[in-house]
C-alpha positions in Angstrom: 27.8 2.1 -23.6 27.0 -1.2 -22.1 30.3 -4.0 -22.5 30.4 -7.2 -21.5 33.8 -8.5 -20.5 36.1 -11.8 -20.3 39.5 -12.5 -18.7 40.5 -16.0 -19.0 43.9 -15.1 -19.9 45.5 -16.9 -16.6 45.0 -19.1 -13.9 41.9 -17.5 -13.2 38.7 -16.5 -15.1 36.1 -13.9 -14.9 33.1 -12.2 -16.6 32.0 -8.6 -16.1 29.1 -6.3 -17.6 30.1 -2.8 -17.1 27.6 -0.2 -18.3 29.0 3.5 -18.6 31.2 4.1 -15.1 29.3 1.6 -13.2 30.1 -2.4 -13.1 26.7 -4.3 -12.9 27.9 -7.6 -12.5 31.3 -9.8 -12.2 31.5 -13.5 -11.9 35.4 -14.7 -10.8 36.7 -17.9 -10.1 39.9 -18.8 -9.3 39.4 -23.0 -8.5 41.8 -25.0 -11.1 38.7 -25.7 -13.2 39.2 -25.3 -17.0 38.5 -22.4 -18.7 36.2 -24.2 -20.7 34.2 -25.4 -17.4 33.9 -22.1 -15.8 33.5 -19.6 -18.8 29.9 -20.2 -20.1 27.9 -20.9 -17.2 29.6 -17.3 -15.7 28.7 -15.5 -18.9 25.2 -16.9 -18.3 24.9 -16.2 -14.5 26.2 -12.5 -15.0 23.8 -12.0 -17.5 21.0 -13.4 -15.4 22.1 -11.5 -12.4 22.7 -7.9 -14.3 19.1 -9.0 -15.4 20.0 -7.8 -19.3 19.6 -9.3 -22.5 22.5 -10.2 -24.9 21.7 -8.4 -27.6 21.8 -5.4 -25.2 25.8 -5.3 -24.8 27.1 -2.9 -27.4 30.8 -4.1 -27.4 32.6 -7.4 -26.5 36.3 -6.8 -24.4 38.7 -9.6 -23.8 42.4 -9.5 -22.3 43.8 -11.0 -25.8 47.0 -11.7 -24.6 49.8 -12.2 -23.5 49.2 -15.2 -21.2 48.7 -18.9 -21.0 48.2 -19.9 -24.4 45.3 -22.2 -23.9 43.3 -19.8 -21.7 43.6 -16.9 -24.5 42.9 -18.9 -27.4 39.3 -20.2 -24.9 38.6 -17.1 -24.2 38.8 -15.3 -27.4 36.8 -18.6 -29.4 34.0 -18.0 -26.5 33.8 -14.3 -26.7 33.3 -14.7 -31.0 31.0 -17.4 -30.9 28.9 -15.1 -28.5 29.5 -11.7 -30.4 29.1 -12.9 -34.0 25.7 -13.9 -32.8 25.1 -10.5 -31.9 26.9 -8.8 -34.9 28.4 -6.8 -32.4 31.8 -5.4 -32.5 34.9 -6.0 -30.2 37.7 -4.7 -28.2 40.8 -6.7 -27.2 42.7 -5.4 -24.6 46.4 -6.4 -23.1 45.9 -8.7 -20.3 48.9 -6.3 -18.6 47.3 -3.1 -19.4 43.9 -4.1 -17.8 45.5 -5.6 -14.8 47.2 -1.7 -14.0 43.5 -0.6 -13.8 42.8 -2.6 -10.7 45.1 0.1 -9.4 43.4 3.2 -10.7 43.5 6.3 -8.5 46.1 4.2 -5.9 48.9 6.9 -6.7 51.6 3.9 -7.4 53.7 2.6 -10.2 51.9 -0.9 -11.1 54.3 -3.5 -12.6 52.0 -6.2 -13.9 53.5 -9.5 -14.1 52.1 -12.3 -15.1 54.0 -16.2 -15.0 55.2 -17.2 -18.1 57.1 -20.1 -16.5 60.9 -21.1 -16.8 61.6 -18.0 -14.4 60.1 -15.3 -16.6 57.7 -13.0 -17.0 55.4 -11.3 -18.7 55.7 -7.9 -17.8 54.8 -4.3 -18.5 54.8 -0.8 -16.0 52.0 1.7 -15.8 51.5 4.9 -14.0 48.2 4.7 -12.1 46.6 7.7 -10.8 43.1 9.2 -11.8 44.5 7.9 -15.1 46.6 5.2 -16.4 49.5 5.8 -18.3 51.4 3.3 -20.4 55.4 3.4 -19.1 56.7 0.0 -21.1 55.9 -2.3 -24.0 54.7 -5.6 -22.9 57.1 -7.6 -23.2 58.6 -11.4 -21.7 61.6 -10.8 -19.6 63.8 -13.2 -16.8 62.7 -12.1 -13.4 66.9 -11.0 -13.2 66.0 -8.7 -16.2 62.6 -7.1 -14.3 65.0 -5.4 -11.6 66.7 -3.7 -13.8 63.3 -1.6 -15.4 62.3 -0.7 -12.1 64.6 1.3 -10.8 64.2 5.4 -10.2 60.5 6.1 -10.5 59.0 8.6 -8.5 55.8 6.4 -7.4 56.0 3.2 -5.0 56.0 0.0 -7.3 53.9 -2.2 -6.8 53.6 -6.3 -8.2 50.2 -6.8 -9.8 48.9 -9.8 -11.1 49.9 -13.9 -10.8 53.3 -13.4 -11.3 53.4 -10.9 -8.5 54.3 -13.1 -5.8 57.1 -14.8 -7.9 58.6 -11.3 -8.2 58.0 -10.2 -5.2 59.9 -12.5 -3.2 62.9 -12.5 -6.0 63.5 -8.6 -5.8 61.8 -7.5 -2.6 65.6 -7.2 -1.0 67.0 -5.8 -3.9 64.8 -3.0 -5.0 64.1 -0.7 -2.1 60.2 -0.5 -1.1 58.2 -1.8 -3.8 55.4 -3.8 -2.2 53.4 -6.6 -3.3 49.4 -6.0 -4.2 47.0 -6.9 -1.8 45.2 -10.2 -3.1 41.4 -8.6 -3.7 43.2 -6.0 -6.3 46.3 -9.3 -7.3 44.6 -10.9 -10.2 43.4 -10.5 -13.5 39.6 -9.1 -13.4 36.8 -8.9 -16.2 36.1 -5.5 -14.4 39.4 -4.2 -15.6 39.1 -5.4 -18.7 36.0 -3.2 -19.2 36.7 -0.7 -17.9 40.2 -0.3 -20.4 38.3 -1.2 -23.4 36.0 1.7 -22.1 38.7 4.2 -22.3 40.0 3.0 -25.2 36.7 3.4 -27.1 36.7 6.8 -26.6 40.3 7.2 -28.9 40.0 4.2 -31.2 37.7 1.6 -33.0 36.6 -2.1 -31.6 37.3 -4.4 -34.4 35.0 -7.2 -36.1 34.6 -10.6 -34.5 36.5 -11.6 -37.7 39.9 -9.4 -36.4 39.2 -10.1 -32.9 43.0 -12.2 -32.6 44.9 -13.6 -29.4 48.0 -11.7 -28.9 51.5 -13.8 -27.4 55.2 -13.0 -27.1 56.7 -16.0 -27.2 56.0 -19.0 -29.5 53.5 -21.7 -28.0 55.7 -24.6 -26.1 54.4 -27.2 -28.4 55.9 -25.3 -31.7 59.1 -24.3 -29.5 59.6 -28.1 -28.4 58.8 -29.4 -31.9 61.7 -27.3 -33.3 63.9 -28.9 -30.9 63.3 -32.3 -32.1 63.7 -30.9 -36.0 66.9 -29.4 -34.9 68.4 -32.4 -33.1 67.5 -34.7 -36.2 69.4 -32.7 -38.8 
């Protein structure tokens, strides 16, 4: 099984080609530029350097969500304009869940959070040993409300992702010892995504470019700010 990967669902972006249990390439970049800059000529260069052909991959991952709404709604239009060319099939992934598997085999409790802005988060906890095990729902809480899920697990916690630091610094004095990821295993990596569309093929079906469909937990500022103004002229 050969997967070509995309996570574009922050700040920063990156493509990966994973074949089996071995990663053959990953492009990351974490500059400022636009998703749209960066995105294509990665996808290119990993193919180049993997020294495959497109129509080689056998499935299509992306992190569908949650996360900036502009970088998922990039990164899933990209990844069907290249699979639909293919006809190949897909496999969405939770931005959170694939951000735990930079964690795999660390023997720690990862709480991926990712900045949703306004002091909250997008959050979820996994158990990460040879496996990863799902512990929450992803869901979008106020830091204040993240203290209160990570309390009386058996594993050291640990802050994962681009909202780590945020939360790190907010509740490092008032949970006891959870510790903030080192920054080559912080961020959001292709390579994760991969690698948990990988085990999840082995339990479930990807889905047609046609169902391949960004995933968010809170309504897109622009609809939340229009309401506003509906609301304040009635």
């Amino acid at each position: 099984m050969r997967i070509f990967a995309v996570e574009c669902s922050a700040l920063a972006s990156s493509v990966a080609i994973v074949e089996q249990d071995k990663l053959l390439c990953e492009f990351f970049t974490n500059t400022g530029l636009t998703h749209s800059q960066t995105l294509m000529p990665m996808a290119q260069s990993a193919l180049t350097c993997a020294g495959i052909e497109l129509n080689s991959i056998d499935c299509f991952a992306i992190a569908s969500g949650p996360g900036s709404f502009t970088g998922v709604r990039i990164g899933i239009a990209a990844l069907k304009g290249i699979a639909i060319a293919q006809e190949k099939p897909c496999m969405p992934v939770s931005a959170l869940e694939a951000l735990a598997y930079n964690f795999l085999f660390k023997n720690c409790i990862a709480c991926c959070v990712m900045d949703a802005r306004c002091n909250q988060v997008y959050t979820a906890t996994f158990r990460c040993t040879d496996t990863v095990q799902r512990l929450t729902a992803d869901e979008a809480l106020m830091i204040d409300e993240l203290k209160y899920k990570l309390q009386n697990y058996d594993l050291p916690v640990v802050f994962v992702g681009d909202g780590a630091n945020l939360c790190y610094n907010a509740l490092k004095d008032e949970l006891c010892g959870v510790k903030l990821a080192p920054l080559p295993l912080r961020y959001q990596r292709a390579s994760s995504v991969a690698f948990c569309a990988m085990d999840k093929l082995k339990t479930q079906d990807a889905v047609s470019v046609e169902n391949l469909l960004p995933v968010y937990l809170r309504v897109p500022q622009a609809e939340r700010e229009l309401k506003k103004r509906m609301e304040s002229k009635k």
